[in-house]
Structures are given as C-alpha cells and as structure tokens.
PyMOL Python script that loads the backbone (N, CA, C, O; Angstrom):
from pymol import cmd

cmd.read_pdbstr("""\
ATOM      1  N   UNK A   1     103.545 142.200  94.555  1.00  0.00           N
ATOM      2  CA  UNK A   1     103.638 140.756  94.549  1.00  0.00           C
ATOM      3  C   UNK A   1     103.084 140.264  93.206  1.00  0.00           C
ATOM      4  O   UNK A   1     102.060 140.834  92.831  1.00  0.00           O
ATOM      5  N   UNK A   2     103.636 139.209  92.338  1.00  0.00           N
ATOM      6  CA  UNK A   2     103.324 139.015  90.953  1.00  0.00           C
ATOM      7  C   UNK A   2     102.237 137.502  91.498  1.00  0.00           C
ATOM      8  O   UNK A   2     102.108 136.748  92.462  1.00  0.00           O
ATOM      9  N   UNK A   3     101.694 137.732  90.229  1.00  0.00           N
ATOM     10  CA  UNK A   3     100.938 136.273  90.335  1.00  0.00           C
ATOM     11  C   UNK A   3     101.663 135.338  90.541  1.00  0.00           C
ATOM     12  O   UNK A   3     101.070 134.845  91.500  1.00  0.00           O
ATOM     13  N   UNK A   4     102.627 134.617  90.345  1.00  0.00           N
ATOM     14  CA  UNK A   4     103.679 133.836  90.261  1.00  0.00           C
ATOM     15  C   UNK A   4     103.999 133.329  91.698  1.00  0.00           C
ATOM     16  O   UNK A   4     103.940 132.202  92.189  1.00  0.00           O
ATOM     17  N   UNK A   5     104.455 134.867  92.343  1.00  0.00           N
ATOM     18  CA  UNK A   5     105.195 134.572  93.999  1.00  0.00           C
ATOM     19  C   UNK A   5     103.363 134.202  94.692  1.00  0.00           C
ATOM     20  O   UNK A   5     103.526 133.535  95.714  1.00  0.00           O
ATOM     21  N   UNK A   6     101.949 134.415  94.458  1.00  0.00           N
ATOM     22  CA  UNK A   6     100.862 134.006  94.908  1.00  0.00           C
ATOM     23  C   UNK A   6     100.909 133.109  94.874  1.00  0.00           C
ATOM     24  O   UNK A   6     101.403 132.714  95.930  1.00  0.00           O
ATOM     25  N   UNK A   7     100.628 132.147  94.090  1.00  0.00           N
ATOM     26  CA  UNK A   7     100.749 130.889  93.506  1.00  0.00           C
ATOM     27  C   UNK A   7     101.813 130.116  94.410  1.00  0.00           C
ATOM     28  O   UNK A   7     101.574 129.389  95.374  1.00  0.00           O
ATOM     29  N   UNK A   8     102.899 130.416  93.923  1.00  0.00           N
ATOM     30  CA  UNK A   8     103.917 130.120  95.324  1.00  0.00           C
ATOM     31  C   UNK A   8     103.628 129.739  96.680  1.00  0.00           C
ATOM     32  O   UNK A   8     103.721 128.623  97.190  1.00  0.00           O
ATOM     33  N   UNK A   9     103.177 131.089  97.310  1.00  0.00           N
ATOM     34  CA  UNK A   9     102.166 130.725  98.751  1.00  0.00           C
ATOM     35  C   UNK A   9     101.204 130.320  98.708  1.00  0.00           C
ATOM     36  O   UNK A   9     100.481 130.611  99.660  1.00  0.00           O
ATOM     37  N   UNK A  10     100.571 129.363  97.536  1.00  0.00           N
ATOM     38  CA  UNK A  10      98.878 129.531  97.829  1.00  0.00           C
ATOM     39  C   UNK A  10      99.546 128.098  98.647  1.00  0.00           C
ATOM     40  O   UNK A  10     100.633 127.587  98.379  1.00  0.00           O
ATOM     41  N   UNK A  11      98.557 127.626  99.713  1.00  0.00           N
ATOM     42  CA  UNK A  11      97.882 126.276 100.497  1.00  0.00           C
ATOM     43  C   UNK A  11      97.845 125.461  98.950  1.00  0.00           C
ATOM     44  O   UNK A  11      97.942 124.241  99.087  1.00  0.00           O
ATOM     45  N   UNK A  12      97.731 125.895  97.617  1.00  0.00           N
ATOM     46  CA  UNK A  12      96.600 124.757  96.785  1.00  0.00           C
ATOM     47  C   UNK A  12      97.876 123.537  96.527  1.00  0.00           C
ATOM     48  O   UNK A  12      97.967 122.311  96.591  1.00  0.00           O
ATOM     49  N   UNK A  13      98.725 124.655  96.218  1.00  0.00           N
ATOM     50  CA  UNK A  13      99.815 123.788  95.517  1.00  0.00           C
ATOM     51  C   UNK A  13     100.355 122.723  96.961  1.00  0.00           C
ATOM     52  O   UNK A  13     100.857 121.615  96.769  1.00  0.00           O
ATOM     53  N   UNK A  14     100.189 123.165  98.019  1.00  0.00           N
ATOM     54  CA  UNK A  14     100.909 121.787  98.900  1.00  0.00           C
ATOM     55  C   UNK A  14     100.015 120.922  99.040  1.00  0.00           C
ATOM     56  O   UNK A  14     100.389 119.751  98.991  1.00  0.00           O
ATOM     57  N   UNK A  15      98.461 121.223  99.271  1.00  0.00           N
ATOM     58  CA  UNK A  15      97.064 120.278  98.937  1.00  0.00           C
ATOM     59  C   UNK A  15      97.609 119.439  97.659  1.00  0.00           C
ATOM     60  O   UNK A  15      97.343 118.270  97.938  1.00  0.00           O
ATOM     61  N   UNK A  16      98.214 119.473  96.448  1.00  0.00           N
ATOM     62  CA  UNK A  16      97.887 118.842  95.423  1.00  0.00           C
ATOM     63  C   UNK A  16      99.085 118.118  95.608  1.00  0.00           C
ATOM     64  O   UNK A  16      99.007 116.898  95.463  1.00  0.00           O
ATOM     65  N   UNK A  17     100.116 118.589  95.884  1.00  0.00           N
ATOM     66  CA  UNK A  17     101.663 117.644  95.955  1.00  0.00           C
ATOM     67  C   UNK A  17     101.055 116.385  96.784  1.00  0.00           C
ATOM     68  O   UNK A  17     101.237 115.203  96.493  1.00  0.00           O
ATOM     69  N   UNK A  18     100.304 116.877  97.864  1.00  0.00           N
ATOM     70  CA  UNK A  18      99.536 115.520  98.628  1.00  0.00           C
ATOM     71  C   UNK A  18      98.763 114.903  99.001  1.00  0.00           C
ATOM     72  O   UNK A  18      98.505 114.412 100.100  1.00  0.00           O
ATOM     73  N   UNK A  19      98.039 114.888  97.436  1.00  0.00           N
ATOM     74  CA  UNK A  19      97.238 113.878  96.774  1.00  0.00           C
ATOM     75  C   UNK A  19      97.810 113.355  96.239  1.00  0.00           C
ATOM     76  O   UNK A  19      98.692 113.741  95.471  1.00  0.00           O
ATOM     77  N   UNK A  20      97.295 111.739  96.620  1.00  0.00           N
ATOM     78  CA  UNK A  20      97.885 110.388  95.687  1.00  0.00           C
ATOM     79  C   UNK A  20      97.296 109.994  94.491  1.00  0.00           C
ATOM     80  O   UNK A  20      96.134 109.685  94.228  1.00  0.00           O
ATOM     81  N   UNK A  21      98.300 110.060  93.815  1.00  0.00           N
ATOM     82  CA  UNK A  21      97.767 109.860  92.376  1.00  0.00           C
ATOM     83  C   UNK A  21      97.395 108.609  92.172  1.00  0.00           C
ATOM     84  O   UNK A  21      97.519 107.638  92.918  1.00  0.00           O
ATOM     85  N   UNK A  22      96.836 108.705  90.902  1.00  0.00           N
ATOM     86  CA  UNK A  22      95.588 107.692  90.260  1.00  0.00           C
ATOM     87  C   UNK A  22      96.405 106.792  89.345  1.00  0.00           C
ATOM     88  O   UNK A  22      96.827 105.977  90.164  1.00  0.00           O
ATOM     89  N   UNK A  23      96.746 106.535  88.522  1.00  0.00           N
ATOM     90  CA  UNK A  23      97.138 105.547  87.923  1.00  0.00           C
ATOM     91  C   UNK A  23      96.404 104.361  87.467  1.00  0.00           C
ATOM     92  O   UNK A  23      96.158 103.369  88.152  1.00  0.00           O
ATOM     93  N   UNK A  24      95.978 104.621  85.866  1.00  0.00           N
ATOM     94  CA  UNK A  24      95.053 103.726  85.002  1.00  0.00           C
ATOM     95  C   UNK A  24      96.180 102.686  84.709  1.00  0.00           C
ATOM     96  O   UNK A  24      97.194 102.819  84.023  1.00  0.00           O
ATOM     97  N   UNK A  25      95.691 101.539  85.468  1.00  0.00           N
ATOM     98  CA  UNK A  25      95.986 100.595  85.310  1.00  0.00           C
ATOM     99  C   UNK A  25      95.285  99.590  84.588  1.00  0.00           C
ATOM    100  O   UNK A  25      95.675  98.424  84.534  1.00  0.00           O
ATOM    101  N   UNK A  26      94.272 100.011  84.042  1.00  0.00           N
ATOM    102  CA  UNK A  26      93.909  99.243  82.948  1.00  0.00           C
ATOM    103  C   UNK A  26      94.498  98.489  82.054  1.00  0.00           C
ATOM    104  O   UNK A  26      94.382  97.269  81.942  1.00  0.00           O
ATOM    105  N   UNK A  27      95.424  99.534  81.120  1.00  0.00           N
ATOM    106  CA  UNK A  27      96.036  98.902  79.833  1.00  0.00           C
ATOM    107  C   UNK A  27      97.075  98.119  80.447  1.00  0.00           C
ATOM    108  O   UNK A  27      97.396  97.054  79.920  1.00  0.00           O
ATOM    109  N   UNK A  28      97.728  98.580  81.661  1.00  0.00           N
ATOM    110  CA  UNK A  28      98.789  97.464  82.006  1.00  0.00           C
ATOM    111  C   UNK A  28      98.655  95.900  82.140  1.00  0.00           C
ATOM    112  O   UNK A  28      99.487  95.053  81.816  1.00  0.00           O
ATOM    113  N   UNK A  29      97.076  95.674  82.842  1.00  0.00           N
ATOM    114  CA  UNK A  29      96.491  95.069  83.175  1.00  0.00           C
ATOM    115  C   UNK A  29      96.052  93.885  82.507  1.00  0.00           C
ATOM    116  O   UNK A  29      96.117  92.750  82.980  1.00  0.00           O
ATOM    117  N   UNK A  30      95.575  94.217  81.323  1.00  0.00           N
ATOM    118  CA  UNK A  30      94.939  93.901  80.161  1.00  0.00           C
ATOM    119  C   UNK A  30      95.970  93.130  79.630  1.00  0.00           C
ATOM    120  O   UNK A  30      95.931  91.905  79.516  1.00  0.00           O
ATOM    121  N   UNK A  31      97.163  94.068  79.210  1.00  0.00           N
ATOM    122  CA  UNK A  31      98.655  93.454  78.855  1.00  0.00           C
ATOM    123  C   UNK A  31      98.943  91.972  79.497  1.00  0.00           C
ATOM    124  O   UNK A  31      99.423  90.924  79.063  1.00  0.00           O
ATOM    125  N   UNK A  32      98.455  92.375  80.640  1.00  0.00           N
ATOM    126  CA  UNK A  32      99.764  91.094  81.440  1.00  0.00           C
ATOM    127  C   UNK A  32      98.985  89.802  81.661  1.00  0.00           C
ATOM    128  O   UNK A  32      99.384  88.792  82.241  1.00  0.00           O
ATOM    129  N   UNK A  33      97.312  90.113  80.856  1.00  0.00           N
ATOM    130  CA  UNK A  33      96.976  88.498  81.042  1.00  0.00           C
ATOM    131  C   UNK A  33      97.692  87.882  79.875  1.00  0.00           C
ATOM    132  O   UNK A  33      98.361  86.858  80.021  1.00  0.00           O
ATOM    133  N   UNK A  34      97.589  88.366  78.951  1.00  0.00           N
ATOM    134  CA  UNK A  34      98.815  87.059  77.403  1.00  0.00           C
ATOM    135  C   UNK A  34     100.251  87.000  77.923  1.00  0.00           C
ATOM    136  O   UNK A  34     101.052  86.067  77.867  1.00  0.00           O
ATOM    137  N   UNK A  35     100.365  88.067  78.375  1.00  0.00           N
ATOM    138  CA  UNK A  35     102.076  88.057  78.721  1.00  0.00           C
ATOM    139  C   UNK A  35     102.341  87.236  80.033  1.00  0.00           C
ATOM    140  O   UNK A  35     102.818  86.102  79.998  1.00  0.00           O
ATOM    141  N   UNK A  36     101.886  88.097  81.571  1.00  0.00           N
ATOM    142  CA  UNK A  36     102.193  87.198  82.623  1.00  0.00           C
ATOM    143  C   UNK A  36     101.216  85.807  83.032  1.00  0.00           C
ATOM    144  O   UNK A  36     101.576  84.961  83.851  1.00  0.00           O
ATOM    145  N   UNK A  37      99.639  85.768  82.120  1.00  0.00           N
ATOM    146  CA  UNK A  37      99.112  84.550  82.695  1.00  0.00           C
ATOM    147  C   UNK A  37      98.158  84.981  83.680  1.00  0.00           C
ATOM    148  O   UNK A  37      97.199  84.321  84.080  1.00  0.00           O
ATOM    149  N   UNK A  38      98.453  86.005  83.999  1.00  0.00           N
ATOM    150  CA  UNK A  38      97.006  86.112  84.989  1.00  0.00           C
ATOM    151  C   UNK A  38      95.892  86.755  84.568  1.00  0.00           C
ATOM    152  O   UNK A  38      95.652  87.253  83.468  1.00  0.00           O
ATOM    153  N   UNK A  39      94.922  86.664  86.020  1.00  0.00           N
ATOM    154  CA  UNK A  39      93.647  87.492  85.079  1.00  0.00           C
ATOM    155  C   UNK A  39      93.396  88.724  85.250  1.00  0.00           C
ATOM    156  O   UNK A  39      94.086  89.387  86.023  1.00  0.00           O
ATOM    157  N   UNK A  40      92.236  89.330  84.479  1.00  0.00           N
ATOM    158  CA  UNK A  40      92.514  91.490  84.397  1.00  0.00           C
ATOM    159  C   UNK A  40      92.085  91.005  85.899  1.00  0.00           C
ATOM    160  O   UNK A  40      92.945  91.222  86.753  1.00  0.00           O
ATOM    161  N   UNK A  41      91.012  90.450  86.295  1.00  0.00           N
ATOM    162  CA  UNK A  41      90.072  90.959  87.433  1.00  0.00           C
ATOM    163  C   UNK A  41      91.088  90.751  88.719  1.00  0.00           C
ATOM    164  O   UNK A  41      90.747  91.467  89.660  1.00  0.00           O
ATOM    165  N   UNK A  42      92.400  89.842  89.017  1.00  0.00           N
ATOM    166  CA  UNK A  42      93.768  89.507  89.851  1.00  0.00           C
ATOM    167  C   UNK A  42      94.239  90.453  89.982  1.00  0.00           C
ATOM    168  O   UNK A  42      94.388  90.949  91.099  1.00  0.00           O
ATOM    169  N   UNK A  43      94.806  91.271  88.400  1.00  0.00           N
ATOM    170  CA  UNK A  43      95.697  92.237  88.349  1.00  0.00           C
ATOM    171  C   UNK A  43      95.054  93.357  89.187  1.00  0.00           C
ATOM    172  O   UNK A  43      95.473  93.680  90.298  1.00  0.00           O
ATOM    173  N   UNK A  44      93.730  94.071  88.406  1.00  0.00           N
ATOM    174  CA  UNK A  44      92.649  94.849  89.211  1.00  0.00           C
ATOM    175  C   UNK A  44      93.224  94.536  90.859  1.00  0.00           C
ATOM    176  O   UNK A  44      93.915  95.322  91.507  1.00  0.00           O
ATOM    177  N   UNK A  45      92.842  93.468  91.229  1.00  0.00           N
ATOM    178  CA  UNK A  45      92.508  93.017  92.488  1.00  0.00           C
ATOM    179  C   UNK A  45      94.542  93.531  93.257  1.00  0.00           C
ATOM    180  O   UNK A  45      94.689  94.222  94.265  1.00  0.00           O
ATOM    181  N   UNK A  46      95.275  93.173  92.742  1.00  0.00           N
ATOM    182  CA  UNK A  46      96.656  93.359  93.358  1.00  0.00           C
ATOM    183  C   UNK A  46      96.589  94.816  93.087  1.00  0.00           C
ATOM    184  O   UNK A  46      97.064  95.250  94.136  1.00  0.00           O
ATOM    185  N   UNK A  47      96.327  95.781  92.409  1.00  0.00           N
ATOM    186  CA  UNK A  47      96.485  96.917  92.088  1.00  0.00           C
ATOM    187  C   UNK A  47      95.752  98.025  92.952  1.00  0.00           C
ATOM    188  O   UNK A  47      96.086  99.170  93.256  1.00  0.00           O
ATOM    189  N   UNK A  48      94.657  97.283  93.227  1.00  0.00           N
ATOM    190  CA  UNK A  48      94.259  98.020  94.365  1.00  0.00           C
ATOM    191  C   UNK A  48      94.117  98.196  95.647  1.00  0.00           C
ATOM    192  O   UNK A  48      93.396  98.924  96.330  1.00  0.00           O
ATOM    193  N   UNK A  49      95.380  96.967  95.993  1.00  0.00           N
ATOM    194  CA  UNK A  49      96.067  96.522  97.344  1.00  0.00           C
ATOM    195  C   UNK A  49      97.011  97.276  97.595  1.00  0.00           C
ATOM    196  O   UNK A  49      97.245  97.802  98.683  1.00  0.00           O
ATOM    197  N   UNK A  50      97.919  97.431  96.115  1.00  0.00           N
ATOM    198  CA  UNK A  50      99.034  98.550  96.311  1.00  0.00           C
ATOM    199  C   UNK A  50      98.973  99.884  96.683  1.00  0.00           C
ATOM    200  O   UNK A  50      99.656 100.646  97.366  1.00  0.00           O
ATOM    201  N   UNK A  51      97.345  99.975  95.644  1.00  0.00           N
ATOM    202  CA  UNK A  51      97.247 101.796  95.780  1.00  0.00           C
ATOM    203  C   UNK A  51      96.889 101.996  97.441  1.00  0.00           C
ATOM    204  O   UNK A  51      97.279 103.100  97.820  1.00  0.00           O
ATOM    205  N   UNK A  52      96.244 101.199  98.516  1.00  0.00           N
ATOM    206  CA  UNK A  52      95.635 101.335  99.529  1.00  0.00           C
ATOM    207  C   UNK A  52      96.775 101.401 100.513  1.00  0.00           C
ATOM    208  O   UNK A  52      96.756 101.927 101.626  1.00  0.00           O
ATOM    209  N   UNK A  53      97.732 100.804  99.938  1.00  0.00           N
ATOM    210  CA  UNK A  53      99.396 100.773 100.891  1.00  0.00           C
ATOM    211  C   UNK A  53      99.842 102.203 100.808  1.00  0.00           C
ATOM    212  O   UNK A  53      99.892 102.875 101.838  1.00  0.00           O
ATOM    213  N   UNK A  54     100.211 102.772  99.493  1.00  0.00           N
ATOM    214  CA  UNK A  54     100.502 103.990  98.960  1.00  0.00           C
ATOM    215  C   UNK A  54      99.753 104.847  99.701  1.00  0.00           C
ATOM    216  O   UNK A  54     100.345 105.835 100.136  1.00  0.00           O
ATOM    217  N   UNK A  55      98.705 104.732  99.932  1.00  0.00           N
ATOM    218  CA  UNK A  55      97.741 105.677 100.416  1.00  0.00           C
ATOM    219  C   UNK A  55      97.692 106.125 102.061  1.00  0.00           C
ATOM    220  O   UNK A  55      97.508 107.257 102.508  1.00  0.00           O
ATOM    221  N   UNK A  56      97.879 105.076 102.680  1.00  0.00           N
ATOM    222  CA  UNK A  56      98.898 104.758 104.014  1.00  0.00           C
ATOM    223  C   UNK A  56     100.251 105.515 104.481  1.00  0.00           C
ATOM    224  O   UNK A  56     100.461 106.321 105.388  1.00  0.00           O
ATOM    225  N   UNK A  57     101.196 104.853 103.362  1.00  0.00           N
ATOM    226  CA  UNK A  57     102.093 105.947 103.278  1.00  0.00           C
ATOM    227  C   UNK A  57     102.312 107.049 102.926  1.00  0.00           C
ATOM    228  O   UNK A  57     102.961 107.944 103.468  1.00  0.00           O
ATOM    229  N   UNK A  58     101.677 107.007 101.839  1.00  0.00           N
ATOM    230  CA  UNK A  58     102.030 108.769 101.084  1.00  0.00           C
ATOM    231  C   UNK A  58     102.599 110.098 102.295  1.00  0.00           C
ATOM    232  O   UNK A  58     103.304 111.045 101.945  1.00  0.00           O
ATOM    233  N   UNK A  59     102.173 109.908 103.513  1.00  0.00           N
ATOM    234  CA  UNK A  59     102.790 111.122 104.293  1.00  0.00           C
ATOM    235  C   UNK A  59     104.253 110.913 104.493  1.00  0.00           C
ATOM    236  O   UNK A  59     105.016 111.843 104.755  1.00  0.00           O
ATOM    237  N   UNK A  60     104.703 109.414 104.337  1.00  0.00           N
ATOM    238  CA  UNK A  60     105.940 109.480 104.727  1.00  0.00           C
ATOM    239  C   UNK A  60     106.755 109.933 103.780  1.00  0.00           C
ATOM    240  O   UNK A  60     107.875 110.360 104.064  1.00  0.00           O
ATOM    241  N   UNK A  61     106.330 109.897 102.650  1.00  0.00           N
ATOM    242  CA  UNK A  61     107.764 110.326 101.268  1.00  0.00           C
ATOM    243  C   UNK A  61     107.926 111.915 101.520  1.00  0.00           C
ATOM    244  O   UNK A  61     107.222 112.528 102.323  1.00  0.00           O
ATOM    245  N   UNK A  62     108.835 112.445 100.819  1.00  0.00           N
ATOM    246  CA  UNK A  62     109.203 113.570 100.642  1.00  0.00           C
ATOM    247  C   UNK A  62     108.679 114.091  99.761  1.00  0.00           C
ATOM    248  O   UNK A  62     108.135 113.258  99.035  1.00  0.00           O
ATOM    249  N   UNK A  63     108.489 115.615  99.261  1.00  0.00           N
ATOM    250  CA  UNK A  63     107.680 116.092  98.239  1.00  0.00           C
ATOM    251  C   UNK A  63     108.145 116.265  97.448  1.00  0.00           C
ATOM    252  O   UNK A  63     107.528 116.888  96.583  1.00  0.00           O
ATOM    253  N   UNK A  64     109.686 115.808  97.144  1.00  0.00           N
ATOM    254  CA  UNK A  64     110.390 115.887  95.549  1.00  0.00           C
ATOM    255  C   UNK A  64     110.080 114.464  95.191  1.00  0.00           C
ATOM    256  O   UNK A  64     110.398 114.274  94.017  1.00  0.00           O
ATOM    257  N   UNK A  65     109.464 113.144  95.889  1.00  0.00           N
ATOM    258  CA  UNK A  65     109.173 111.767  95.490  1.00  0.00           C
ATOM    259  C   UNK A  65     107.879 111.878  95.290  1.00  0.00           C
ATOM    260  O   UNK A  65     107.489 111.253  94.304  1.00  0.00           O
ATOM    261  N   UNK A  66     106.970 112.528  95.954  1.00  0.00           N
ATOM    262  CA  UNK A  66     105.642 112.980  95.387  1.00  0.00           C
ATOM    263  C   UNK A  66     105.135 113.247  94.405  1.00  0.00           C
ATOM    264  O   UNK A  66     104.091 112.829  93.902  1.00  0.00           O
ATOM    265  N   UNK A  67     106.383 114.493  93.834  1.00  0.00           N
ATOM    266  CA  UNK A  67     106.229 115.047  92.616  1.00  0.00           C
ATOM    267  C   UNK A  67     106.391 113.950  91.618  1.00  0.00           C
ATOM    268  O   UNK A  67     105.629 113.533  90.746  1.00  0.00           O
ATOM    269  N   UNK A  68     107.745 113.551  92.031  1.00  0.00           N
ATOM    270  CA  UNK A  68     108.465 112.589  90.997  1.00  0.00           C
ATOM    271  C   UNK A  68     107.131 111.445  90.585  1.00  0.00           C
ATOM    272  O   UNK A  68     106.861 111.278  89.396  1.00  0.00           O
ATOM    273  N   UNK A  69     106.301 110.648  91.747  1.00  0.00           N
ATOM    274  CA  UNK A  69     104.870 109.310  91.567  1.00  0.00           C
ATOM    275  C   UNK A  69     104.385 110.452  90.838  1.00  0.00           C
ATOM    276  O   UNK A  69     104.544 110.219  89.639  1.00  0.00           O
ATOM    277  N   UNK A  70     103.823 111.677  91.039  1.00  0.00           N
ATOM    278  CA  UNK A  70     102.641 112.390  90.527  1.00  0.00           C
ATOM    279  C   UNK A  70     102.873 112.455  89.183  1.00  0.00           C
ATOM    280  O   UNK A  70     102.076 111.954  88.389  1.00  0.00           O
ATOM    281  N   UNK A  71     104.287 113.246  88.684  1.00  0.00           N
ATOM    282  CA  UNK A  71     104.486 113.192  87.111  1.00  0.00           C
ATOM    283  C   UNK A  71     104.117 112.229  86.716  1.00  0.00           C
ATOM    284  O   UNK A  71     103.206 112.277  85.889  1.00  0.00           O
ATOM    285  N   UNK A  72     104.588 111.090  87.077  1.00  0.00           N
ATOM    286  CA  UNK A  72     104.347 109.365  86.558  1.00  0.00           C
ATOM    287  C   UNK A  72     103.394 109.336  85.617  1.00  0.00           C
ATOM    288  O   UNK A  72     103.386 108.903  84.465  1.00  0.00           O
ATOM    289  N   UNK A  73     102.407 109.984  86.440  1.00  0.00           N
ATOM    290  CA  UNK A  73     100.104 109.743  85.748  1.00  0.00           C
ATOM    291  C   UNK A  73     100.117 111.212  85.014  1.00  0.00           C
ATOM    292  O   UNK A  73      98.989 111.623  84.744  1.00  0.00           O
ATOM    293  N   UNK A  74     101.046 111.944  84.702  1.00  0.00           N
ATOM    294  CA  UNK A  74     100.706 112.947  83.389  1.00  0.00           C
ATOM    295  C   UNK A  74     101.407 112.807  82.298  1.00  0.00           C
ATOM    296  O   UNK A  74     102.434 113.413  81.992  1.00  0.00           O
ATOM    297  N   UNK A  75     100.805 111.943  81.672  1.00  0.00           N
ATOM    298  CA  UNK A  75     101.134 111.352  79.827  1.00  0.00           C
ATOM    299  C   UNK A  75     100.362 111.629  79.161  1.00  0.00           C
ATOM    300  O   UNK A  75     100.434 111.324  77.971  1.00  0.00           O
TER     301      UNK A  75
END
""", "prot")
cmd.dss("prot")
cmd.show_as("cartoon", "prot")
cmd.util.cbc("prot")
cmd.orient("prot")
C-alpha cells in the first residue's frame, strides 16, 4: 500500500472536507464602507450572521461544494 492510497483512507481528509472555512473578511469589509456606505463594525456584524447560517448547513452540501467554499479561503 503506497503512502498515497493511506492518505486516501485516512478519517483526516473527510474531517477536513468538513470543516467550515474561515474567510477574512476584513479587507472586504473595510472596502465596502467608501464604496457601499456602511460601517466595518455592520459589515463584521452581517458577516458573522452568514458564517453561523453556513455553519448550520454545511452538512447539507455535497463534498465537491465543500471543496469548491474551502478552495475559496486558499489565496
């Protein structure tokens, strides 16, 4: 058995597909008081309404949409 096909079966990798990712919303944040008018501490405040929804759901998506949010937060 190669390291590769291990890795494969390990438990870690389906543990990590379902964890919800993080997403620094800072700079977005920051952005959208000159642009949309509101304030960081609103944006903050809606942003962490969303993530708590996400967090709710996350069992319902599939793990190719998992992957797909998770790539999102590796830049």
């Amino acid at each position: 058995m190669t390291l590769f096909s291990v890795l494969l079966a390990s438990p870690l990798l389906v543990t990590a597909a379902d964890r919800v990712p993080t997403f620094d919303v800072g700079p977005g944040c920051r952005a959208s008081v000159g642009i949309l008018g509101v304030s960081v501490d609103g944006c903050f405040d809606d942003e962490k309404v969303a993530r708590e929804q996400l967090v709710k759901e996350w069992g319902q998506f599939s793990g190719s949409a998992k992957t797909s949010c998770a790539d999102q937060t590796e830049h």
